[in-house]
C-alpha positions as CSV (number, residue, x, y, z in Angstrom):
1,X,-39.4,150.2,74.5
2,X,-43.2,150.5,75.6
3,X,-45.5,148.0,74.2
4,X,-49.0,149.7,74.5
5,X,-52.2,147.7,74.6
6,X,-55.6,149.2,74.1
7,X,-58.7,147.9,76.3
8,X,-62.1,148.9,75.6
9,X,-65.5,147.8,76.6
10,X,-68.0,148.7,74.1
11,X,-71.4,150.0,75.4
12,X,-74.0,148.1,73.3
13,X,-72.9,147.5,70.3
14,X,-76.2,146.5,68.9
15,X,-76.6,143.7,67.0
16,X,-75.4,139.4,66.9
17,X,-72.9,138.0,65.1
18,X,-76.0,136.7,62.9
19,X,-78.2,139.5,62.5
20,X,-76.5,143.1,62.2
21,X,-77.9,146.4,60.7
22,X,-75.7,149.9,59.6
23,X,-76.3,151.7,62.9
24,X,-74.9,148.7,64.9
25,X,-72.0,149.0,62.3
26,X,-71.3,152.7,62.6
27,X,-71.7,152.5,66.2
28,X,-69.1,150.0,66.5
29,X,-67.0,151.4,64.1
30,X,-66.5,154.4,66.4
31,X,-65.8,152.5,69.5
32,X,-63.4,151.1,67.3
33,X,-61.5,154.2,66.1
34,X,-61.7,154.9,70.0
35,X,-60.4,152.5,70.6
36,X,-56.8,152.4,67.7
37,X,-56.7,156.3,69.0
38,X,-56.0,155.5,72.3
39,X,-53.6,153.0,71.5
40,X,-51.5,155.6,69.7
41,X,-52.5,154.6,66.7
42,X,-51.1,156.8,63.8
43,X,-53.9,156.8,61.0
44,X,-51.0,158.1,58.4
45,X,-49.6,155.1,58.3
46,X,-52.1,153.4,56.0
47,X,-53.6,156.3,54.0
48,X,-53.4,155.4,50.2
49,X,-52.2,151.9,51.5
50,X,-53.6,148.3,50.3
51,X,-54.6,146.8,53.8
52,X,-54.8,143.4,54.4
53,X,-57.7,142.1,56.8
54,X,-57.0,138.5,58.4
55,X,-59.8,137.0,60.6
56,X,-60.4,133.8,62.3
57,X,-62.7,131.6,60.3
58,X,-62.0,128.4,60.9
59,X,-65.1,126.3,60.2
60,X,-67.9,128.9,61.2
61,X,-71.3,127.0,61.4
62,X,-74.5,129.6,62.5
63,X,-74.9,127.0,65.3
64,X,-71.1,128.6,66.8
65,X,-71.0,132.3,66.5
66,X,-68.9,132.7,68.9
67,X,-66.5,130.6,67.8
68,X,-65.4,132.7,64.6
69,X,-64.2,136.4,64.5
70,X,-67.3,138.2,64.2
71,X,-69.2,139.7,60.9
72,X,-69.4,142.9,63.0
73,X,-65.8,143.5,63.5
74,X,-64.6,142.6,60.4
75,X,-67.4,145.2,58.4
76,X,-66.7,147.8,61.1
77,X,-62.9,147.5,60.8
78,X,-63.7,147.6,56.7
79,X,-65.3,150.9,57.3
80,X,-63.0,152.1,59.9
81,X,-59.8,151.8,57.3
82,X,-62.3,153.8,54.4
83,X,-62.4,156.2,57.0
84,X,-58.6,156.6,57.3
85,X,-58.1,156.8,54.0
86,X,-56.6,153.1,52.6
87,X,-56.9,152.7,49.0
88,X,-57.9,148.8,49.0
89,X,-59.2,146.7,51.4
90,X,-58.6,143.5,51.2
91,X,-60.0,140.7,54.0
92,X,-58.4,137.1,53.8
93,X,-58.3,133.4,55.3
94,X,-57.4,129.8,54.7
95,X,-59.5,127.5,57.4
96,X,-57.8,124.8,56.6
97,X,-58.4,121.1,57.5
98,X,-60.3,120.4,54.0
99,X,-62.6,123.7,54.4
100,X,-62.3,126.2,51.9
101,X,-62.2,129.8,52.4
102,X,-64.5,130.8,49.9
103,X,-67.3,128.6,51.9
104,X,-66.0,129.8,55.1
105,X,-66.6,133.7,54.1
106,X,-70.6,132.5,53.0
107,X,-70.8,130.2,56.3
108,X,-69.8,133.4,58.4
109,X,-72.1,135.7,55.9
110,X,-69.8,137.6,55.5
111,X,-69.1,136.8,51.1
112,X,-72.2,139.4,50.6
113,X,-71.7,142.4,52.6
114,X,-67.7,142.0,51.7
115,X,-68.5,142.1,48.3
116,X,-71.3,144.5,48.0
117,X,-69.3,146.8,49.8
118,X,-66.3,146.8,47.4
119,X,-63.9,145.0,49.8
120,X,-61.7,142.6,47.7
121,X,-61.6,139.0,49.0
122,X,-58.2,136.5,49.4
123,X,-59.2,133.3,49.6
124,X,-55.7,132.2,50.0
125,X,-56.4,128.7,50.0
126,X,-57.3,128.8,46.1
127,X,-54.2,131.4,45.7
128,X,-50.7,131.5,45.4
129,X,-47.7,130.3,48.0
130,X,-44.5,131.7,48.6
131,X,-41.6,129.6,50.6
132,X,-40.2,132.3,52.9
133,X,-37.0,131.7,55.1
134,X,-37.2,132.1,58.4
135,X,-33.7,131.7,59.8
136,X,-34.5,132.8,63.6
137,X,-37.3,130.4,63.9
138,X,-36.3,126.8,66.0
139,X,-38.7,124.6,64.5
140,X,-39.9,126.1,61.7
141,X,-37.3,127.1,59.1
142,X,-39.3,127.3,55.8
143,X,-42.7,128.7,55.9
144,X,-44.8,128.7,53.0
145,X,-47.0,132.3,52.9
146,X,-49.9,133.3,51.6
147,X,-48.7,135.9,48.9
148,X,-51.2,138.3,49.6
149,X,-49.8,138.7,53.2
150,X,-46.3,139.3,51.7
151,X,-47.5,141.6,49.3
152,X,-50.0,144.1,51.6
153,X,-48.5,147.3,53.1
154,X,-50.5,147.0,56.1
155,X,-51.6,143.9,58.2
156,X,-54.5,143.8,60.5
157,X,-54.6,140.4,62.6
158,X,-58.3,140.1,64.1
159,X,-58.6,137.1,66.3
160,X,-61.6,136.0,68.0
161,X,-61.2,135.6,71.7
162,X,-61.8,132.8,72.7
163,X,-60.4,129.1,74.7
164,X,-58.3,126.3,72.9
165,X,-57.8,122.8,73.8
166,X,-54.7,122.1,72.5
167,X,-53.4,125.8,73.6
168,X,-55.3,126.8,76.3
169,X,-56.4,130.4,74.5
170,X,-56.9,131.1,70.8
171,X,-55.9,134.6,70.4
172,X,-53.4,137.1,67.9
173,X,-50.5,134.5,67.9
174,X,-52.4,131.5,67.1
175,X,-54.4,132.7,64.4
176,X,-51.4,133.1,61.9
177,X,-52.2,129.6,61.2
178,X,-54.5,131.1,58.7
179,X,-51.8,132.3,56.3
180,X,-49.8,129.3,55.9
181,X,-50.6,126.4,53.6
182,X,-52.2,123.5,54.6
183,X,-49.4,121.0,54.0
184,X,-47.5,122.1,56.8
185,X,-50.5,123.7,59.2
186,X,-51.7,120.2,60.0
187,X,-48.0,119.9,61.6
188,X,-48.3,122.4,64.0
189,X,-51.1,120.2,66.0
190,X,-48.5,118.6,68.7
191,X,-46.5,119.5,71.6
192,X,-44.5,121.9,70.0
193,X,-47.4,123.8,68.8
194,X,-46.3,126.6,71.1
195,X,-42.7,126.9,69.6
196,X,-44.1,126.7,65.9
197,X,-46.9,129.2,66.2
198,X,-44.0,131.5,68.0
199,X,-41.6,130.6,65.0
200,X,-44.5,131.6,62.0
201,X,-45.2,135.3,64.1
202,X,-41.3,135.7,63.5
203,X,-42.2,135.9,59.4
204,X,-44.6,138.3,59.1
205,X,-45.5,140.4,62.4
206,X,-49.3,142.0,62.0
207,X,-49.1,145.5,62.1
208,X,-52.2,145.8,64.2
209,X,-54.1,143.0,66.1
210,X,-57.3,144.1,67.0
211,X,-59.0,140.9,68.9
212,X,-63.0,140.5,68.9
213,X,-64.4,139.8,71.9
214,X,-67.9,141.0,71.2
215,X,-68.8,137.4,72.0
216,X,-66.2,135.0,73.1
217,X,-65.9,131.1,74.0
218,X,-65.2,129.5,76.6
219,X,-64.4,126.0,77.9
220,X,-64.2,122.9,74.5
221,X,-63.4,125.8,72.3
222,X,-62.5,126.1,69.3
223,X,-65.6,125.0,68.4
224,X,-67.6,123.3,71.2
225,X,-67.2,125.8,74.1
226,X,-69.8,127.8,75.8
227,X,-70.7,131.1,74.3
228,X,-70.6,134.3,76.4
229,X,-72.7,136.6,74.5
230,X,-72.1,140.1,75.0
231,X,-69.0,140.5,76.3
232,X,-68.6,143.4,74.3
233,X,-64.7,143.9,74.8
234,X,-61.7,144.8,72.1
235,X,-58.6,144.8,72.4
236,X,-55.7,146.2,70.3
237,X,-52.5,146.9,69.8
238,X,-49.0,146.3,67.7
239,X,-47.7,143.6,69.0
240,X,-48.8,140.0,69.2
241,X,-47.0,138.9,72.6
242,X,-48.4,142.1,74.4
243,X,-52.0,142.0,73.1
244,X,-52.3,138.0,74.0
245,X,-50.5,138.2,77.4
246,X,-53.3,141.2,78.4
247,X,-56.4,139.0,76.8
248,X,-55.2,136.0,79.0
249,X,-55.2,138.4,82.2
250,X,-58.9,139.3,81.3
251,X,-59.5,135.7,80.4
252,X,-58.3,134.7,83.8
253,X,-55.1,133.1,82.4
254,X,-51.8,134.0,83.6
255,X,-49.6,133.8,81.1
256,X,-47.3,131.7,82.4
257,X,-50.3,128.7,81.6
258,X,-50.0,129.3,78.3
259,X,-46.5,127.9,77.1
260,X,-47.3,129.7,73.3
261,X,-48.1,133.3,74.9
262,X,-45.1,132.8,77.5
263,X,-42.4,132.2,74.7
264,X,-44.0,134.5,72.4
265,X,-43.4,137.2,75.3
266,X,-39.7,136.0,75.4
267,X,-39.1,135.4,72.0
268,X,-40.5,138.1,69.6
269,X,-40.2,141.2,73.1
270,X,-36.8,140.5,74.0
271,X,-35.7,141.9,77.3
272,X,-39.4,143.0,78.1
273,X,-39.4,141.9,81.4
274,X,-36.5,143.8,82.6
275,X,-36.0,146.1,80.1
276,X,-39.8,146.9,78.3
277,X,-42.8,148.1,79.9
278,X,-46.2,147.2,79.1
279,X,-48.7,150.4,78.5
280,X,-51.9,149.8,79.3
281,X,-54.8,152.1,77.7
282,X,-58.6,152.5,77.8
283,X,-60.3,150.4,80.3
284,X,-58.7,148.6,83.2
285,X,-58.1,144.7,83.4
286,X,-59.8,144.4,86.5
287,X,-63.0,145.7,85.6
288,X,-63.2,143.6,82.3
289,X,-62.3,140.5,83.7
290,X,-64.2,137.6,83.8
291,X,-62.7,133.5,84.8
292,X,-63.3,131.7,81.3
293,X,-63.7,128.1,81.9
294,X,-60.7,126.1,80.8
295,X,-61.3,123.6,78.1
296,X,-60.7,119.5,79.1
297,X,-57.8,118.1,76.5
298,X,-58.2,114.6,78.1
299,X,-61.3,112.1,76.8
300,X,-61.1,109.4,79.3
301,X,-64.3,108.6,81.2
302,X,-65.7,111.5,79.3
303,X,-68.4,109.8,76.8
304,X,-70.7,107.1,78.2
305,X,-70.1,104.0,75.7
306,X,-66.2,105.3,74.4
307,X,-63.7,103.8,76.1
308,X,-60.4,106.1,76.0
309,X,-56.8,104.8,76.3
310,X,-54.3,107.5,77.1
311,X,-50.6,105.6,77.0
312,X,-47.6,107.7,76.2
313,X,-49.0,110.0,73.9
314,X,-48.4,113.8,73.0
315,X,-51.3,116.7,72.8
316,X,-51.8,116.2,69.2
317,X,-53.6,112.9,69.3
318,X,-55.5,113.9,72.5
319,X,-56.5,117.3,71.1
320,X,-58.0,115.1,67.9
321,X,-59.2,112.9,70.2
322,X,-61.3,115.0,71.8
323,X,-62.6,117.2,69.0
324,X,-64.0,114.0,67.5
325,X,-65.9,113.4,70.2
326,X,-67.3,116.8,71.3
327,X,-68.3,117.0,67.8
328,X,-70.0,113.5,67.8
329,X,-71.8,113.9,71.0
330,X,-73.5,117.4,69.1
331,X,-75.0,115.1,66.9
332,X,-75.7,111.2,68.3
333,X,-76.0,110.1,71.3
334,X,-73.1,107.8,71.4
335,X,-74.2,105.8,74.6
336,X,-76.2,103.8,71.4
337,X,-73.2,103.3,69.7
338,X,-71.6,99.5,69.8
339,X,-68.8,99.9,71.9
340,X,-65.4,101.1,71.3
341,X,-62.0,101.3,72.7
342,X,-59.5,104.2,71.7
343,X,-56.2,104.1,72.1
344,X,-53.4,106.5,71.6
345,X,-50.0,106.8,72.2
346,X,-46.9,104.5,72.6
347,X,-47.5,101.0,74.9
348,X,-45.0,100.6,77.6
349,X,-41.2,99.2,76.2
350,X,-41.6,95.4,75.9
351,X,-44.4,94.9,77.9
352,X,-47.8,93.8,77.1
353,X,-49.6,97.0,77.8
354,X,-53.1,96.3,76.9
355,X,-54.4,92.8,77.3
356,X,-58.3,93.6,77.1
357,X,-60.5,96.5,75.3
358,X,-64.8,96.4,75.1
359,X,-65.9,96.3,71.3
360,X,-64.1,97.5,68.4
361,X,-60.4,98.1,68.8
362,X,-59.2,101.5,67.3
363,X,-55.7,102.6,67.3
364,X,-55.5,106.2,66.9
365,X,-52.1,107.8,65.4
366,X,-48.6,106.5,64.0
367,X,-47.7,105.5,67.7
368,X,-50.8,103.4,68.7
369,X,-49.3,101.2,66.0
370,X,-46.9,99.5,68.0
371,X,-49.8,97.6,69.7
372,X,-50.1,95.3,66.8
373,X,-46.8,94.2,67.3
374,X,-48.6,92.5,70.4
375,X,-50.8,89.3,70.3
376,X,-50.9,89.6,66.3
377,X,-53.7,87.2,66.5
378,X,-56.5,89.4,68.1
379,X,-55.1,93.3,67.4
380,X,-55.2,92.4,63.2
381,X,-59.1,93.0,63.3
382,X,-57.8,96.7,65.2
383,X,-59.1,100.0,63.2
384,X,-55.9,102.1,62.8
385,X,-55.8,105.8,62.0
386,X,-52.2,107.2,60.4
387,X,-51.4,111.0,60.8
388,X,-48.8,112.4,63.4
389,X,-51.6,113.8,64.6
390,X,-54.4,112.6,62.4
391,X,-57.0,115.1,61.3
392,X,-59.2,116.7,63.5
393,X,-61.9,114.5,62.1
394,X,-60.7,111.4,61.4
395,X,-62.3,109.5,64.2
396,X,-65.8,111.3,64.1
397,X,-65.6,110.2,60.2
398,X,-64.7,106.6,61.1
399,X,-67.6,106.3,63.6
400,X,-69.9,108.1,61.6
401,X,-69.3,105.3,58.7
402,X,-69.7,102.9,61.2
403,X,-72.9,103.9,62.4
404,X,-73.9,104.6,59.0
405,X,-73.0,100.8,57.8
406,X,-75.1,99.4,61.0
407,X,-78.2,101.1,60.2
């Protein structure tokens, strides 16, 4: 079987994720029907269909376009569908992580020109769930779906393109986290991220991934990465696997570094290495490429005045780690905060591990709990944060308190 990927750099589009006009939107929207017609795309397939738009908008702020799927995309693949015919378009999300959807679509500005424009909105998070069985998956049995996403006849994924802490690339794969609920989604933030993410593409496969990288991110992305604006590059295509292994080529990834693209390739394209070929269409990788600085998981020596602790800990508490802080050091300077000692992960088997810390003691995760086991005396006054990992913003919340309570 040929998987067949679409590349296409888009001549000025016209146009910011924050300011847009029609003519930057027609424009695009015929770069973009270039684009699904050199992929092969058959426009049949979703005339007098219900079609189901899925963006990334996790946490959009104005301050980070380029860290959201942008407005331009989404209205331009909205106009692109009309154009083929669909009966209903619908576009829907769940951010997660205690951000609602329906503020997400206004944060974006995207919840007036949607609705103006007749598109009908899922905010899945205020929706209903359906528990679907996913016996092929290894980790991830049960996954409870958006109904929506069941319930379209035509699903368009539309990632942004961007770099990821915890994954090393955000792209088609990762962003099914979108359509699952939030009880289970703040599972997936651990080592075996890469197996789970693999696991939730094996319930419901988009039927077309179109990823947006008018602008992209690079290095502390998801949300604290440097923006490269006007990249001005799509890429499409059917399958997941294909489309991300392609974007990590441009992106300067092989995918080999990225354990969730690598399994997805040998998990949901079996035999495509020796049996499979990969089509490529449109513009050539080479000529698109460009090195996208890799994002820094670790916090140690990282923030003048924090003092990280890294013992035998997984991804999940260092990605939260770290997002805590990059988000912090946006808004204080935290050289001026009294000083702190973090630490994560499991101490050594019956061995004292940590004997000294500067300031305030925090224990961050269900692991760094075992410390208070040692030297009950001193570790009692210890801050500890629960959560296998904790939330994203656990810690910047804590300090932020703290700061607030000093003042």
């Amino acid at each position: 079987m040929t998987y067949r990927v679409s590349v296409r750099k888009v001549p000025s589009p016209g146009g910011s994720p924050l300011s847009w006009d029609s003519v930057s939107i027609n424009r695009l929207t015929d770069n973009l029907d270039d684009l699904l017609l050199t992929s092969g795309f058959d426009t049949k397939r979703v005339r007098n269909a219900v079609v189901l738009l899925h963006p990334n908008l996790v946490r959009p702020h104005r301050s980070r376009p380029a860290s959201f799927t942008d407005p331009r995309v989404i209205l331009a693949t909205v106009e692109l569908f009309r154009r083929y015919d669909a009966k209903e378009i619908q576009v829907g999300e769940n951010p997660g992580f205690g951000f609602s959807a329906r503020r997400a679509f206004f944060e974006a500005g995207l919840l007036e020109p949607l609705t103006k424009s007749g598109v009908k909105l899922q905010f899945f998070d205020e929706g209903e769930w359906v528990s679907v069985p996913n016996p092929n998956g290894r980790l991830f049995r049960d996954v409870m779906i958006a109904k929506p996403v069941l319930e379209t006849d035509f699903f368009v994924n539309i990632p942004k393109m961007k770099t990821h802490m915890l994954t090393q690339v955000s792209l088609s794969i990762k962003n099914l986290l979108g359509i699952i609920n939030d009880d289970q989604r703040i599972l997936f933030h651990r080592n075996d991220i890469a197996d789970k993410v693999v696991d939730l593409n094996m319930v419901r496969q988009p039927d077309l991934n179109i990823v947006d990288g008018l602008w992209a991110m690079e290095g502390q992305a998801p949300f604290h990465g440097r923006t490269i604006e006007e990249f001005n590059l799509l890429v499409a295509g059917s399958h997941t696997a294909a489309v991300d292994s392609v974007c990590c080529e441009i992106m300067g990834f092989s995918p080999e570094e990225v354990p969730h693209v690598q399994l997805g390739l040998n998990r949901l394209l079996p035999g495509w290495m020796t049996q499979n070929r990969l089509e490529l269409t449109g513009d050539s990788i080479e000529t698109v490429r460009k090195h996208f600085k890799r994002p820094v998981l670790s916090s140690m020596g990282q923030f003048h005045g924090v003092e990280c602790i890294e013992c035998g800990v997984c991804n999940g508490c260092l990605s939260a780690i770290r997002h805590s802080l990059d988000w912090l050091k946006d808004e204080i300077d935290l050289s001026e905060l009294e000083p702190v000692t973090i630490v994560s992960g499991r101490p050594m088997p019956n061995i004292k591990t940590l004997d000294t810390w500067t300031g305030q003691l925090i224990l961050f995760g269900n692991c760094a709990a075992e410390f208070q086991f040692f030297d009950m005396a001193r570790r009692q006054k210890a801050i500890w944060i629960s959560g296998c990992p904790p939330h994203v913003l656990d810690l910047a919340n804590l300090i932020r308190e703290r700061l607030k309570r000093s003042e």
